[in-house]
Residue, then its C-alpha position, 0 to 999 in steps of 0.5 A: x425671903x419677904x421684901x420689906x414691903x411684903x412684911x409689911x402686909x403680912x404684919x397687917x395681915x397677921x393684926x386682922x386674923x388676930x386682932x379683938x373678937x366680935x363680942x368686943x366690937x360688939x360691947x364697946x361699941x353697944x356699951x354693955x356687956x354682951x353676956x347680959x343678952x343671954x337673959x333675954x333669950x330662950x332657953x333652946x336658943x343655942x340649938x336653934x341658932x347653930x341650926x340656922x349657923x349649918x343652913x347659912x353655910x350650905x346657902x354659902x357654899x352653894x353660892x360658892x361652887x354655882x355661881x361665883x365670878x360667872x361670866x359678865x359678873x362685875x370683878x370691882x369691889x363692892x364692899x360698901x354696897x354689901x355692908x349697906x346690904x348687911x345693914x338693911x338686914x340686920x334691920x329687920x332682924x334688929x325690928x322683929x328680934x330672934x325669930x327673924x334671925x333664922x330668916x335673916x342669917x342665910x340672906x347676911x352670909x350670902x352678903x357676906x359671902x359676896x363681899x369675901x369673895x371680892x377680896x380676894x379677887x382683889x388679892x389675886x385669887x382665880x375665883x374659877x378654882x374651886x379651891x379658892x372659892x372654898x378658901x372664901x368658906x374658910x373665913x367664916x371659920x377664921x372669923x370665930x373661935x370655939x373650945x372644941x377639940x377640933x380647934x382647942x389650938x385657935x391660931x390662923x394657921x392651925x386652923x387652917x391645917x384642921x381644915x386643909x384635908x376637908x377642904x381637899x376631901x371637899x373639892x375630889x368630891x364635887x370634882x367626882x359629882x357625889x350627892x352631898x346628902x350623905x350624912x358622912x358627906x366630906x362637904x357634910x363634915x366642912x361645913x360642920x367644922x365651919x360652923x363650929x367656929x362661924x356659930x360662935x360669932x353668930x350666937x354672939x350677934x344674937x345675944x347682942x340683938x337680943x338686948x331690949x331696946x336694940x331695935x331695927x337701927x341697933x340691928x342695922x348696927x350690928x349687922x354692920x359690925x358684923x359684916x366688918x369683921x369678916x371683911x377685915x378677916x378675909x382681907x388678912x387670910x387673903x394677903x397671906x394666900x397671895x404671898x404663899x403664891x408667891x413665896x411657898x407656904x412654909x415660908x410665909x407661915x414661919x414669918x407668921x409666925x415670927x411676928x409673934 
């Protein structure tokens, strides 16, 4: 049974992993509606940016299996300095509009993926597993929202259970030292499945850039809001991996659940 104090987390946490969109952080804090950006952006836009959405991932999932928490590597929190970061690149976004995007997204998620990867070293996670440094990949999937069959049910944890036999499937096959070049690859498939999700949120953020007069300070701004978002979704998903340690996942998810 949860402690009072460890209700407590899980309520914070449950509030981050469920709380308001990006699209909305976006428009209360741009004061137009997001929608209004599609006008202002070409007509193959989707295709190109679920495009960069896949090269993004594959950037972070490589970060993820080669060089997290190597030794020597600073184990603080940065997450400051990665949101300065962030914001340095959704400036040159933000200066030369949508092209730069496909220059930009792989360099932000890498950030991103960074900063994911602080928190949850600050939660307890062993980034030398592979199954935790996965669970890293996972938050750009928690972070979005898509009405594909896959995720027709959006809720944390039935995303979690779509992704848990990919991520299982993932880690017996770089475990086995398979190429990941194989169209049917299981990392093929995560990474599609994440990017269902994380796309979502991404094109989001491009319509926004896309609004005329944004610029390079909007752009930062974005970038900033957007980086947010994650950390605040990685700070959630990681407080409940770490009661799940400790309590067993049944009954952490049926107190998820409770809160409801």
């Amino acid at each position: 049974m949860l402690s009072p104090t460890e209700l407590k987390e899980l309520k914070l946490a449950r509030r981050l992993l469920e709380s308001e969109g990006l699209a909305v952080r976006l428009q209360n804090t741009i004061g137009k509606p997001i929608g209004e950006g599609i006008n202002w952006l070409p007509k193959n836009w989707r295709g190109k940016v679920n495009k960069a959405t896949e090269l993004a991932l594959k950037k972070a999932l490589d970060v993820a299996i080669k060089s997290l928490d190597k030794p020597g590597q600073n184990l603080t929190s940065a997450n400051h300095t990665h949101k300065v970061m962030a914001a340095a690149s959704g400036a040159f976004g933000g200066a030369f509009g949508l092209p730069a995007l496909f220059v930009e997204l792989p360099v932000s998620t890498t950030i991103m993926m960074r900063s994911i990867a602080d928190i949850a070293r600050a939660e307890g996670e062993d980034l030398t597993s592979l199954e935790s440094r996965l669970a890293c990949i996972e938050v750009f999937a928690l972070g979005g929202t898509s009405s594909g069959d896959d995720f027709a049910d959006t809720g944390y944890y039935a995303v979690r259970t779509i992704l848990a036999q990919q991520v299982t499937e993932t880690i017996r096959h770089i475990a086995q030292g398979e190429s990941a070049r194989v169209a049917a690859s299981p990392i093929t498939r995560l990474i599609a499945s994440i990017a269902s999700r994380f796309g979502i949120v991404v094109g989001e953020k491009a319509i926004a850039a896309a609004i005329p007069l944004i610029g390079a300070a909007g752009g930062a701004m974005i970038n900033t809001l957007f980086i947010d978002h994650f950390q605040d979704v990685a700070r959630g998903h990681f407080i409940v991996r770490r009661l799940e340690r400790a309590h067993g996942r049944d009954v952490v998810r049926a107190a998820y659940e409770a809160l409801s």
